[in-house]
C-alpha positions in Angstrom: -17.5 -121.4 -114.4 -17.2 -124.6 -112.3 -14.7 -127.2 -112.8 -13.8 -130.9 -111.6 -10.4 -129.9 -110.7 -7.7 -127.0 -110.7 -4.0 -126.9 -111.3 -2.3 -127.9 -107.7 1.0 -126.4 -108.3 1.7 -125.8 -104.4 3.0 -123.0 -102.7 4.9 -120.4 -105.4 9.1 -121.4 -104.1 12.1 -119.9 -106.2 11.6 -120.1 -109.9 8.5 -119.3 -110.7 8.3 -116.4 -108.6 8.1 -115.3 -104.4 11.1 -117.2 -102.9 10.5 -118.8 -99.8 13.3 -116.3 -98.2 12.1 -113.1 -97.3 14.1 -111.1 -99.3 14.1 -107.3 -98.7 11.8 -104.3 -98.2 10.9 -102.5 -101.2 7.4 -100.6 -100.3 5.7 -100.6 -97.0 2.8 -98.8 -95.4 -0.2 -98.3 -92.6 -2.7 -96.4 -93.5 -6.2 -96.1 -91.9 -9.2 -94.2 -92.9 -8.9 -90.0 -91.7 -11.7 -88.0 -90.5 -13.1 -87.5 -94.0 -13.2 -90.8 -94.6 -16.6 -92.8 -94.8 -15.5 -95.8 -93.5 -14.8 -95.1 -90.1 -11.8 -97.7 -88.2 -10.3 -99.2 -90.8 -6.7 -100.0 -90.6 -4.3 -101.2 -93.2 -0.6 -102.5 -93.0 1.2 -103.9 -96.4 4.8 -105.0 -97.4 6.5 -105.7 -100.8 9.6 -107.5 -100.8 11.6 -108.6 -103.2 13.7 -111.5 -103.0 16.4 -113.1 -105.9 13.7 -114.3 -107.8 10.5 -112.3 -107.7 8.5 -110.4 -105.1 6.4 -111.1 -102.4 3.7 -108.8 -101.1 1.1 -109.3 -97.7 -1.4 -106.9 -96.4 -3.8 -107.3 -93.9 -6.8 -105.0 -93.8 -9.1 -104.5 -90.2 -12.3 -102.7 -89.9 -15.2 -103.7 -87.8 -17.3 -105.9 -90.5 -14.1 -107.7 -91.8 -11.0 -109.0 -92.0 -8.8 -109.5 -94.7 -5.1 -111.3 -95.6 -3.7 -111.2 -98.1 -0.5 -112.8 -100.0 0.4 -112.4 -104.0 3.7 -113.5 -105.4 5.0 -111.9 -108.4 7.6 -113.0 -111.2 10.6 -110.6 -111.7 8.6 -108.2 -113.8 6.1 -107.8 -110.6 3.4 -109.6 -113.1 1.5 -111.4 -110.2 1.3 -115.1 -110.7 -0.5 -116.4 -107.4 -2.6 -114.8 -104.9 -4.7 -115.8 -101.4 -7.3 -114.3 -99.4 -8.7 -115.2 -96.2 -12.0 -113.4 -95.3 -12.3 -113.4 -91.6 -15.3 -112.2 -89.2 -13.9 -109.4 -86.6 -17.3 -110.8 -84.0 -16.9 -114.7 -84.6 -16.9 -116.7 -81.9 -15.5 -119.4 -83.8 -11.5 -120.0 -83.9 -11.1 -120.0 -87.4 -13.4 -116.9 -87.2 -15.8 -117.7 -89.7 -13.2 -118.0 -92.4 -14.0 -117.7 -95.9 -10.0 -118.8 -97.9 -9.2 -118.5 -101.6 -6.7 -119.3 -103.8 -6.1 -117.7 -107.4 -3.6 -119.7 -109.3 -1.9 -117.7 -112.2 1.1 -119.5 -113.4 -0.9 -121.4 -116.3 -1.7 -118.2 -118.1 -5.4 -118.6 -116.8 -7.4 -118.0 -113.7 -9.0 -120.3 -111.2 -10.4 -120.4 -108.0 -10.1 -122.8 -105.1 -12.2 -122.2 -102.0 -13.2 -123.1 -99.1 -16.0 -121.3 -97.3 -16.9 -120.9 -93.7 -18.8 -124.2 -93.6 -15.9 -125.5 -95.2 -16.9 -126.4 -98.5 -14.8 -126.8 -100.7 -15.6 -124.9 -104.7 -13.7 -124.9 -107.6 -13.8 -122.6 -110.5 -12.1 -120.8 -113.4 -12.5 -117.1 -114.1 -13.4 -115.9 -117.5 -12.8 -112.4 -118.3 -15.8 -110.2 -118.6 -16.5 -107.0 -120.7 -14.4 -105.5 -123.6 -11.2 -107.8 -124.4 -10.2 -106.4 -127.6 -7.9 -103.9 -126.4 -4.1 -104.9 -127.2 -2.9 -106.7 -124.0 -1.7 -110.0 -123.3 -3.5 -113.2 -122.1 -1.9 -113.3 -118.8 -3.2 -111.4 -115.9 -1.0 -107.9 -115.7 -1.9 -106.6 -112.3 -4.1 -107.1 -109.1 -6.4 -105.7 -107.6 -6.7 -106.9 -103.5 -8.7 -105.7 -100.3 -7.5 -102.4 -99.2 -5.4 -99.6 -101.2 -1.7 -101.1 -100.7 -2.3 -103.4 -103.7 -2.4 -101.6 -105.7 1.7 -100.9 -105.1 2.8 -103.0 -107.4 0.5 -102.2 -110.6 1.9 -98.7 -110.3 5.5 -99.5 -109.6 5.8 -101.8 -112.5 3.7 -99.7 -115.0 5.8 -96.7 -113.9 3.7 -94.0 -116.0 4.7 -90.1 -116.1 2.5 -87.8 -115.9 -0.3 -87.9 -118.1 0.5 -91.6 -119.1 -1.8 -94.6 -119.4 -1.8 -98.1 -119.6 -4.0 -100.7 -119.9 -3.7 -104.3 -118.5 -5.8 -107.5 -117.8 -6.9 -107.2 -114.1 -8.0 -109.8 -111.2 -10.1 -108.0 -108.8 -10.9 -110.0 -106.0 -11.7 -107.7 -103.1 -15.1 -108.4 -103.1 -17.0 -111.9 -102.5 -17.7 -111.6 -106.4 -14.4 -111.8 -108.2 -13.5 -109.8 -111.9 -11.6 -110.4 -114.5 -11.3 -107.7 -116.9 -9.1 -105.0 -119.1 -8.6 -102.0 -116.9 -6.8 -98.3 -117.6 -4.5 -97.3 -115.1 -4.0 -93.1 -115.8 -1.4 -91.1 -113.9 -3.0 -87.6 -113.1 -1.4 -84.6 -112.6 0.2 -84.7 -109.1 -1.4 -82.6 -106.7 -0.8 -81.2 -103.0 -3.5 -82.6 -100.9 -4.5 -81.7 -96.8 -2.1 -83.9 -94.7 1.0 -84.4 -97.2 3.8 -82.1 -96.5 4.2 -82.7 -100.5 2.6 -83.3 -104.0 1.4 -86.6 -104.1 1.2 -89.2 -107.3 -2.5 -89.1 -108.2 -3.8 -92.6 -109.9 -6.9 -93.5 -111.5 -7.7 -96.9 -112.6 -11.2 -98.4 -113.5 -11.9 -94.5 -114.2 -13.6 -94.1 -111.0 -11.2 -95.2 -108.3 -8.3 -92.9 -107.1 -4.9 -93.5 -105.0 -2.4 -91.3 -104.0 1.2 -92.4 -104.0 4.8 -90.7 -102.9 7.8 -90.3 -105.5 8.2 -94.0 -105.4 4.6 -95.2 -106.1 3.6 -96.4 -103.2 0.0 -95.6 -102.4 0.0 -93.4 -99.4 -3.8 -93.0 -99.2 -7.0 -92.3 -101.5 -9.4 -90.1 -102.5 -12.1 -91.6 -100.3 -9.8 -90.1 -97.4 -7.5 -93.2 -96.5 -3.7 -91.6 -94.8 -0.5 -92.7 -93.5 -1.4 -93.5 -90.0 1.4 -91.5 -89.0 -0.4 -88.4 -90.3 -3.1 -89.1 -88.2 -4.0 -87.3 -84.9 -6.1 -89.4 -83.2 -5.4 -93.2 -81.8 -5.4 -96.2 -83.9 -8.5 -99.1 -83.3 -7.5 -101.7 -80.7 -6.1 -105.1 -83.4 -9.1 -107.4 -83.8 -8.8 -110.9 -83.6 -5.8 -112.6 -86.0 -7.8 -116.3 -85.4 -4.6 -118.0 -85.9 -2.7 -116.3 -88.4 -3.1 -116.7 -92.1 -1.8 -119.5 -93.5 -1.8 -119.4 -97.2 0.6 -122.7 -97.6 -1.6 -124.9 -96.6 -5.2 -123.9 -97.3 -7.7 -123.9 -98.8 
């Protein structure tokens, strides 16, 4: 819904979560899509750090249509309480490269929106969950759901299910231009070996439709849909595309 103003609570810095130190490395990856894979050329590269008073985790995800940053800070408890996107055009001709920016402010317990679009108009809005929420979680948003497969890092590290365990939380899902807010089931699976892996992988389902794979410390190390450690991979990565600047989730949108 559309409001006349949202909480300006700056940049998340030390003590609320996502310290403006880097911290240190706790999950990393680059992944790109295999030859199974329906979308052909994409490339993904994600980081999690934590630092003394939260985490901090950036991804960027290429593929020829798009281009997507991405920054979420967590608290302690890797419940994500701020999160940006910039949307970028991979064929602009424009410097800022069409860019579409959002922000997602967490820390009041609710959701809203700030952002600017690639005519640079500026929208405001808060987010009102949709479907079911009658199922026994709390207010605040549990877990993110980003562009790309690395994202979802962080849900699985901090539910931490064995096998055959669930867990339900409320979700932000803002990969697409649309975004969700909703009660979500994440299910661990029974691992399995999988073509490429030299070992069992973690399976994950969550929405009951989408599935990850993910090494002994749940980080996703590919999908279903035929995403892989780029490592893994026998032929050559895509050329970069454009970075128009850098993201620069401090000061915009």
């Amino acid at each position: 819904m559309p409001v006349d103003a949202v909480p300006e609570l700056g940049y998340p810095a030390c003590g609320d979560a996502g310290a403006d130190e880097r911290g240190t490395t706790v999950a990393s990856g680059r992944l790109r899509s295999g030859p199974l894979s329906p979308e052909k050329d994409v490339v993904e590269r994600f980081e999690l750090r934590k630092t003394s008073c939260g985490y901090s985790f950036t991804a960027r995800q290429e593929w020829p249509l798009a281009i997507a940053d991405v920054d979420v800070r967590y608290d302690a408890s890797l419940g994500p309480i701020w999160a940006w996107k910039r949307m970028t055009i991979a064929s602009s001709t424009r410097p800022d490269g069409n860019a579409d920016v959002r922000r997602y402010e967490m820390r009041t317990g609710e959701v809203f929106i700030k952002r600017r679009d690639s005519a640079g108009e500026v929208t405001l809005q808060k987010l009102l969950p949709g479907g079911r929420m009658d199922s026994p979680v709390g207010a605040r948003v549990g877990a993110v759901i980003t562009p790309g497969r690395g994202g979802i890092t962080p849900w699985l590290m901090r539910a931490h299910l064995p096998a055959g365990g669930k867990t339900q939380d409320l979700v932000l899902d803002f990969r697409g231009m649309v975004e969700s807010l909703e009660v979500a089931t994440l299910e661990r699976n029974p691992d399995l070996v999988q073509p490429g892996y030299a070992r069992p992988v973690r399976v994950y389902t969550f929405f009951g439709r989408e599935t990850v794979f993910a090494d002994d410390a749940d980080v996703v190390i590919g999908d279903l849909a035929g995403m892989r450690p780029s490592g893994t991979l026998t032929t050559p990565e895509p050329d970069p595309l454009p970075t128009f600047g850098g993201p620069d989730p401090v000061h915009t949108p």
